[in-house]
C-alpha positions as CSV (number, residue, x, y, z in Angstrom):
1,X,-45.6,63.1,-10.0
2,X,-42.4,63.2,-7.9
3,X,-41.4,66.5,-6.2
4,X,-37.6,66.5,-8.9
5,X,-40.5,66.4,-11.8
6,X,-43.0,68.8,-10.4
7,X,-39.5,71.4,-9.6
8,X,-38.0,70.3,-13.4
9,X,-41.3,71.4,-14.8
10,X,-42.1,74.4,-12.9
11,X,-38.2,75.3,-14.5
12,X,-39.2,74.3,-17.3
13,X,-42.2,76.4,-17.2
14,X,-40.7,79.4,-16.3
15,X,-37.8,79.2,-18.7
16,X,-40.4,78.8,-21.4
17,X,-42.0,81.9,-20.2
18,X,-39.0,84.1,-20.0
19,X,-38.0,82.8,-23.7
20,X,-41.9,84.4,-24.2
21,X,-41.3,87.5,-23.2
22,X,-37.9,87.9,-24.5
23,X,-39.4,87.5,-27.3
24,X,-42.3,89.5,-28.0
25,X,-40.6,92.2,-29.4
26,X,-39.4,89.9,-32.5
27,X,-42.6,89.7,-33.2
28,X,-42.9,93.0,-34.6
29,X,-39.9,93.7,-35.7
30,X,-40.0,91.0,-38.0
31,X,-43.2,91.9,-38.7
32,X,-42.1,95.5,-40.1
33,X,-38.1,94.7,-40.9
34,X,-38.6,93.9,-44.6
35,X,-41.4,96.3,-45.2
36,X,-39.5,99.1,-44.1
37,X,-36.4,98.1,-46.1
38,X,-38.4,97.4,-49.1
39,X,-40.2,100.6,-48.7
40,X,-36.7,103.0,-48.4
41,X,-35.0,100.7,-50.9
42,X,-38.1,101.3,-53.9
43,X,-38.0,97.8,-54.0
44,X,-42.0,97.7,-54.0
45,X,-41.8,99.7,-57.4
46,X,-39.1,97.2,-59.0
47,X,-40.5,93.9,-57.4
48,X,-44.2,94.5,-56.4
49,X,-45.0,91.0,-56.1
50,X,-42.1,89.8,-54.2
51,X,-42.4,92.9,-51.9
52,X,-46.0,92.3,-51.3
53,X,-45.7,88.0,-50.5
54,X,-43.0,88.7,-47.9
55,X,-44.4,91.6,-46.4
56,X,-47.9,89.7,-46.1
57,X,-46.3,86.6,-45.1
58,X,-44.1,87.9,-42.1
59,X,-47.0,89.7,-40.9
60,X,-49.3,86.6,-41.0
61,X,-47.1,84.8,-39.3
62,X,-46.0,87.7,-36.3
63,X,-50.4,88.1,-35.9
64,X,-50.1,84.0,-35.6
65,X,-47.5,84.6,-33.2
66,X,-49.5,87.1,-31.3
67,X,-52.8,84.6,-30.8
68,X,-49.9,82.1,-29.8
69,X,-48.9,84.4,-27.2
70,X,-52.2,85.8,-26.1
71,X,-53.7,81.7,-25.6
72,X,-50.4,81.0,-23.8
73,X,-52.0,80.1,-20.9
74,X,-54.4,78.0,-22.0
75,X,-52.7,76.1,-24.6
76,X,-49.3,76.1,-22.5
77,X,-52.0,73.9,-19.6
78,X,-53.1,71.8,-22.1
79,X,-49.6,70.8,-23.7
80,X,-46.6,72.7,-23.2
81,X,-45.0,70.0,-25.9
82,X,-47.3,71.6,-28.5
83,X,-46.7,75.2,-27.2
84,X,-43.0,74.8,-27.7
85,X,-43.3,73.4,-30.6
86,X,-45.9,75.9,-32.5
87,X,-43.8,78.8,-30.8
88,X,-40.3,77.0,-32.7
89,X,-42.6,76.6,-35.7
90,X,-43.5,80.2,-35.9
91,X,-40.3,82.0,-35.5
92,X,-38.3,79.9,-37.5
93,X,-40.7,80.4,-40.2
94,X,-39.6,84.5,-39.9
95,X,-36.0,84.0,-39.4
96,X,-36.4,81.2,-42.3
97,X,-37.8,83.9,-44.6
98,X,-35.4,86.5,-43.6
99,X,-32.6,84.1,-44.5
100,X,-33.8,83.3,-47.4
101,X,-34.3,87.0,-48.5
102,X,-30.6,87.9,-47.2
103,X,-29.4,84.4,-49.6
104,X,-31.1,86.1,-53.0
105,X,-29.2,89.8,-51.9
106,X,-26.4,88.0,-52.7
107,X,-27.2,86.3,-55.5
108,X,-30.4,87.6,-57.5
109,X,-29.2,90.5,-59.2
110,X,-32.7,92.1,-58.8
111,X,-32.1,92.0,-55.2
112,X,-28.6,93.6,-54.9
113,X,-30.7,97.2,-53.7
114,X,-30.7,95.9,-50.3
115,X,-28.2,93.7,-50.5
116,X,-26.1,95.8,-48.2
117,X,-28.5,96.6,-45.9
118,X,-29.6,93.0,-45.8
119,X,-26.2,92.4,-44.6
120,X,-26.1,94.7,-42.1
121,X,-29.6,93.4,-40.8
122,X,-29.1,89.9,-41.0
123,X,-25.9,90.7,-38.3
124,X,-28.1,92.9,-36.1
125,X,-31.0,90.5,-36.3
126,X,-29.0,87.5,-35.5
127,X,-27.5,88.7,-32.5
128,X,-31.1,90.0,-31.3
129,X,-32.5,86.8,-32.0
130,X,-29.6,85.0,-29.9
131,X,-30.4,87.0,-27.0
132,X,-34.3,86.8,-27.4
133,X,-33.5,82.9,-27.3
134,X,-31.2,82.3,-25.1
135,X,-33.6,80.3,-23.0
136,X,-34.0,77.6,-25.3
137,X,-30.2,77.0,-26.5
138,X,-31.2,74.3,-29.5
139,X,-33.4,77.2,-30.7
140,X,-31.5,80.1,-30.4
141,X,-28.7,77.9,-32.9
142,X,-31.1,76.8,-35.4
143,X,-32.3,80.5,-35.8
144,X,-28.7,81.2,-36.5
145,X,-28.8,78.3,-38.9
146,X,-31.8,79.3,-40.6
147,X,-30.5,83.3,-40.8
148,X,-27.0,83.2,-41.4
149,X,-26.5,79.4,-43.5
150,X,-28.3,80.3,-46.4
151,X,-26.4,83.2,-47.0
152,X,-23.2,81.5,-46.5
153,X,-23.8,79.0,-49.0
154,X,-24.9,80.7,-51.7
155,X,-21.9,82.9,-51.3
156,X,-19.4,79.7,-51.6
157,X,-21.4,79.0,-55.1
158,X,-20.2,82.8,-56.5
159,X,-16.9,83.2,-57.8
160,X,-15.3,86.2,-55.7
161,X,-17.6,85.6,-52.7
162,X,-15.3,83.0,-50.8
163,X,-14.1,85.7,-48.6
164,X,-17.9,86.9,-48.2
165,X,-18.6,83.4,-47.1
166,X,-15.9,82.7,-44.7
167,X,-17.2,86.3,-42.8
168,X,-20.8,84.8,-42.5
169,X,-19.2,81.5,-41.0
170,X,-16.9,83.1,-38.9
171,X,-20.0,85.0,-37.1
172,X,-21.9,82.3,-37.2
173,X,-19.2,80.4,-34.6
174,X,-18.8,83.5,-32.8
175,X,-22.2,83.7,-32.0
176,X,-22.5,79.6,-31.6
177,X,-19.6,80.2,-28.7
178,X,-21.2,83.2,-27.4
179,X,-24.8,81.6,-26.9
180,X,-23.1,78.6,-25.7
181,X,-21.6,80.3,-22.9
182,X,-24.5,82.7,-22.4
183,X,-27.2,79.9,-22.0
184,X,-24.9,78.1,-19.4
185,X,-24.4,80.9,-17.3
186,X,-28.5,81.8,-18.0
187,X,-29.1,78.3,-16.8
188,X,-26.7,78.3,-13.7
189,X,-28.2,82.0,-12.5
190,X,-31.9,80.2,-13.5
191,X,-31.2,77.8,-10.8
192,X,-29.8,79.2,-8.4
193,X,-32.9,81.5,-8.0
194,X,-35.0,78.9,-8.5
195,X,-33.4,77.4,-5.3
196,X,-33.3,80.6,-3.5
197,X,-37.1,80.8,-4.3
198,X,-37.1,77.3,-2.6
199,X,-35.7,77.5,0.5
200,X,-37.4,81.1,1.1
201,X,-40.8,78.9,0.4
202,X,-39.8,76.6,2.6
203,X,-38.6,79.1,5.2
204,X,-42.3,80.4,4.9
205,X,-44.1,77.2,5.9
206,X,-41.4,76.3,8.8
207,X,-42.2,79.4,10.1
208,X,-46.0,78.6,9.8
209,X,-45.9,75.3,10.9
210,X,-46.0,74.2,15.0
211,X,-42.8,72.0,15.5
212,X,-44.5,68.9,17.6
213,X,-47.2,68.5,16.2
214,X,-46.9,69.6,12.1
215,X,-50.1,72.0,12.2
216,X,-50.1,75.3,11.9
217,X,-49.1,77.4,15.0
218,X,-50.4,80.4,16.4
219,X,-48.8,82.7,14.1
220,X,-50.5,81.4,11.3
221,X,-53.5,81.3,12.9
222,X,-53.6,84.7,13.8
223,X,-52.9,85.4,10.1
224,X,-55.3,83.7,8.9
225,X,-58.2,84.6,11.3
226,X,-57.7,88.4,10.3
227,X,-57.8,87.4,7.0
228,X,-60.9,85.0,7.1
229,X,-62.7,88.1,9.2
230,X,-62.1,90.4,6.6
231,X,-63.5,88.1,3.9
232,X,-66.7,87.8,6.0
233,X,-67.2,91.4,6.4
234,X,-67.0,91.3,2.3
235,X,-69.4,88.4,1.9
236,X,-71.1,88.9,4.7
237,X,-70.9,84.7,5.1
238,X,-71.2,83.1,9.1
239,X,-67.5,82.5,10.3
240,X,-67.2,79.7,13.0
241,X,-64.2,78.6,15.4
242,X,-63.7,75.5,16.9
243,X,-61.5,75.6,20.4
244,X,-60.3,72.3,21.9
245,X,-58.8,71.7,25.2
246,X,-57.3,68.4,26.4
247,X,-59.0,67.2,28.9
248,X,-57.1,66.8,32.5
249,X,-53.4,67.0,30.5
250,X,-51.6,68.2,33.5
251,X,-52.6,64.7,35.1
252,X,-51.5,62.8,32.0
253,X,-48.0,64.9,31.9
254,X,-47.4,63.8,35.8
255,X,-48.4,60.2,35.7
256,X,-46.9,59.6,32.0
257,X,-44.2,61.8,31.4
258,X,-44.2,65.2,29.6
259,X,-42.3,62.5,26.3
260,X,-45.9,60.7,26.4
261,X,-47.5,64.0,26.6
262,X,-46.0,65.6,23.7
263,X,-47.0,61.9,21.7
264,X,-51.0,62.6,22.6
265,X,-50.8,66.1,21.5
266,X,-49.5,64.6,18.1
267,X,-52.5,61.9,17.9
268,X,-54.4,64.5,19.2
269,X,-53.3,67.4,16.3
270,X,-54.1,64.2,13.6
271,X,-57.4,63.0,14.9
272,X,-58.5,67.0,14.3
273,X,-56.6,67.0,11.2
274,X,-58.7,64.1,9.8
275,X,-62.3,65.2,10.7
276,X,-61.5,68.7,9.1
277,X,-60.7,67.9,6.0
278,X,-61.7,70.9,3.7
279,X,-58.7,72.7,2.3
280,X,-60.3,76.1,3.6
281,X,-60.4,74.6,7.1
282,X,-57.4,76.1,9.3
283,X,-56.4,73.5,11.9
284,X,-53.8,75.2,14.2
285,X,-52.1,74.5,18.0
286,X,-53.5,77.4,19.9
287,X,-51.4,77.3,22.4
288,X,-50.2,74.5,25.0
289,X,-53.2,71.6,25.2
290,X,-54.9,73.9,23.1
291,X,-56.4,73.9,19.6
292,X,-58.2,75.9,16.9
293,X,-60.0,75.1,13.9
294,X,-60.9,78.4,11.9
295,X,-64.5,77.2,9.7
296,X,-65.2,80.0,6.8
297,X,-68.8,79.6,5.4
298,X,-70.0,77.6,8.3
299,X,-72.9,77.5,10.3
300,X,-73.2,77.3,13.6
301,X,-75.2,74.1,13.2
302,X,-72.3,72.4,10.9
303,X,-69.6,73.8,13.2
304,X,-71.3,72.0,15.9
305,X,-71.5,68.9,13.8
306,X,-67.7,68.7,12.9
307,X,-66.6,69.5,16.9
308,X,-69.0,66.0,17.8
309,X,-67.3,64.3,14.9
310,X,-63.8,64.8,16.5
311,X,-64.7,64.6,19.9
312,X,-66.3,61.1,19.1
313,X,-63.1,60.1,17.2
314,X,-61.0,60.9,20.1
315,X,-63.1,59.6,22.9
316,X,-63.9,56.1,21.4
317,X,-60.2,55.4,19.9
318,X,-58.1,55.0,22.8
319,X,-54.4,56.2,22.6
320,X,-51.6,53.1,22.8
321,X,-47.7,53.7,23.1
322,X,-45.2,51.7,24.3
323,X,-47.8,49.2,25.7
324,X,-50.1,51.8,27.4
325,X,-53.6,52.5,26.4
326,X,-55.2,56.0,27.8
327,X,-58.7,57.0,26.7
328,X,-58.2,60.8,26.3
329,X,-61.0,63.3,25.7
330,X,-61.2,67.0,24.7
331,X,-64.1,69.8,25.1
332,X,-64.5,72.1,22.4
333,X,-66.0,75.3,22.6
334,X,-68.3,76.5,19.9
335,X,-68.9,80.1,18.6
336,X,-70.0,81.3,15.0
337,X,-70.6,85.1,13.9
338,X,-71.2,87.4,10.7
339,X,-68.6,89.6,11.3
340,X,-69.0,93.3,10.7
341,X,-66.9,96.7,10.9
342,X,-68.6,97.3,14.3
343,X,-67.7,94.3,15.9
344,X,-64.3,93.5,17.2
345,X,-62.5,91.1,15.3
346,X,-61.4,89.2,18.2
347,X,-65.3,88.7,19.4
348,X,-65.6,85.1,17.5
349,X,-62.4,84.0,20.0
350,X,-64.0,85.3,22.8
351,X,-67.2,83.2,22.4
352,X,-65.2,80.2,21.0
353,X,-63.1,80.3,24.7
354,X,-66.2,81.1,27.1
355,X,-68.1,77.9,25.4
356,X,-65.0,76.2,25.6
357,X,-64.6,76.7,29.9
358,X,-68.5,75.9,29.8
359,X,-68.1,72.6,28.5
360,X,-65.5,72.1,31.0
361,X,-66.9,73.2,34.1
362,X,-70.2,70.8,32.5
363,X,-68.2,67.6,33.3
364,X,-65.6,67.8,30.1
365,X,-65.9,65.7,27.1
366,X,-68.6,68.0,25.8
367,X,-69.6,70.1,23.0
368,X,-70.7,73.4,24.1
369,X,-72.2,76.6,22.4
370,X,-74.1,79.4,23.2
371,X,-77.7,79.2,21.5
């Protein structure tokens, strides 16, 4: 997936949220619309059983609506085709119904009790429903459709009930202008916080990230390590820190140039990068010639295992550039700790560092921790 089709779909994905939540409160008022009316209207008394299907079917379908929007997540992962699609299903099936109800106000003469409060609904309702919508332009118009349509035609079909008509259609085209405009200025505002979001994300991991050589930096190191101690205190799990130190780098900076320099610190920060490959694993410049890999849930013993791993990889694959090939090595110092309250936080750095100057002051090119 291309970075334009994972941004479209997380839009996607939150538009189709937002059109949720706008939502939700349809769900109940169409749940209880009709009932009420029927109820303050007598209309159960004169027409039990029409009463009684509507009522029962709008609440069927808002408690169907309801599962739809408590499985959201899970059905929305699996297909958010089929989500849309049983969410259009389901609330055009209410403002179907309600249409059709508003259609036989005006011409069953067994509904003309609420025929003007139908009337006076179906206009309340429809701008709601616009609103609730607006996310989803195409579905917020054939709601209007499905509401306002049937109404219309049947009223061109009774003689006297042109004008009647000609009302409906004329708020029908407002409202088609209005939620035209509406969603394009909801879609323009949509983006431009999504791009906001964006470049403040973005902003984040610049911030995080160590210019030269595109690991994190000490910042985010420091983050991270008071976060990763904290989690051990809770778990109680063995915490383990790798430092690494470039091996005479002052010589190679004076006989090479400080250009080549900054190029081994680069192989260097990739060769680390590629022997600490879980995603937990925090690989970060520590400073200068200086490196840190932050191991949660790690034994000493693996620890020690992944700092031979890259010192191997770095000793036996000689750096080239430009036609020069330099054999660089690194010692790494080796500490690992439970942590706990009474401990200082910065004890497992401490540890990492004196093992670190002990495998220099050893001859370099070692792996050294305190047994």
């Amino acid at each position: 997936m291309t970075k334009s089709q994972n941004s479209s779909n997380i839009i996607q994905h939150r538009i189709d949220m937002d059109l949720l939540k706008r939502s939700i409160t349809g769900v109940f008022i169409y749940a209880i619309l009709l009932p009420i009316i029927f109820y303050f209207y007598d209309f159960f008394s004169y027409e039990p059983f029409i009463s009684w299907s509507i009522t029962l079917a709008m609440a069927a379908i808002s408690m169907v609506r309801l599962s739809h929007y408590w499985f959201t997540k899970s059905l929305y992962s699996y297909s958010a085709k089929l989500w849309l699609a049983l969410f259009s299903v389901l609330s055009l099936s209410q403002a179907a119904i309600l249409g059709i109800v508003f259609a036989l106000s005006v011409k069953e003469p067994r509904f003309y009790l609420i025929a003007n409060v139908m009337f006076l609904t179906i206009g309340g309702v429809a701008g709601g429903a616009l609103t609730a919508l607006m996310p989803r332009l195409w579905l917020a118009i054939t709601n209007l459709l499905f509401l306002l349509i049937p109404g219309a035609i049947v009223s061109l079909n009774i003689p006297d009930h042109t004008g009647f008509a000609v009302l409906i259609m004329i708020y029908f085209i407002y409202l088609f202008t209005l939620g035209l405009r509406s969603n394009s200025e909801y879609l323009r505002a949509f983006e431009i916080e999504f791009q906001l979001e964006q470049q403040r994300s973005e902003l984040e991991q610049l911030n995080k990230i160590d210019p030269l050589t595109h690991i994190y930096n000490r910042g985010h190191f420091n983050t991270a390590y008071e976060h990763q101690w904290n989690n051990g205190i809770r778990s109680q799990h063995q915490q383990s820190l790798l430092l690494i130190d470039v091996d005479k780098f002052k010589a190679i900076n004076d006989n090479y140039g400080h250009l080549f320099g900054d190029e081994c610190l680069i192989y260097i920060a990739k060769s680390i990068h590629d022997s600490a490959q879980r995603k937990t694993d925090i690989i970060a410049r520590f400073g200068g010639e200086e490196f840190a890999v932050l191991l949660s849930d790690t034994s000493k013993e693996e620890a020690t295992a992944i700092a031979e791993v890259i010192r191997e990889k770095i000793a036996n694959q000689p750096f080239v550039l430009n036609k020069t090939t330099l054999t660089i090595t690194v010692s790494i110092g080796v500490a690992s700790i439970v942590p706990q309250r009474s401990i200082n936080p910065n004890q497992l750095i401490e540890d990492a560092d004196r093992c670190l100057y002990l495998a220099k002051d050893n001859g370099r090119n070692k792996v050294y921790y305190e047994e």
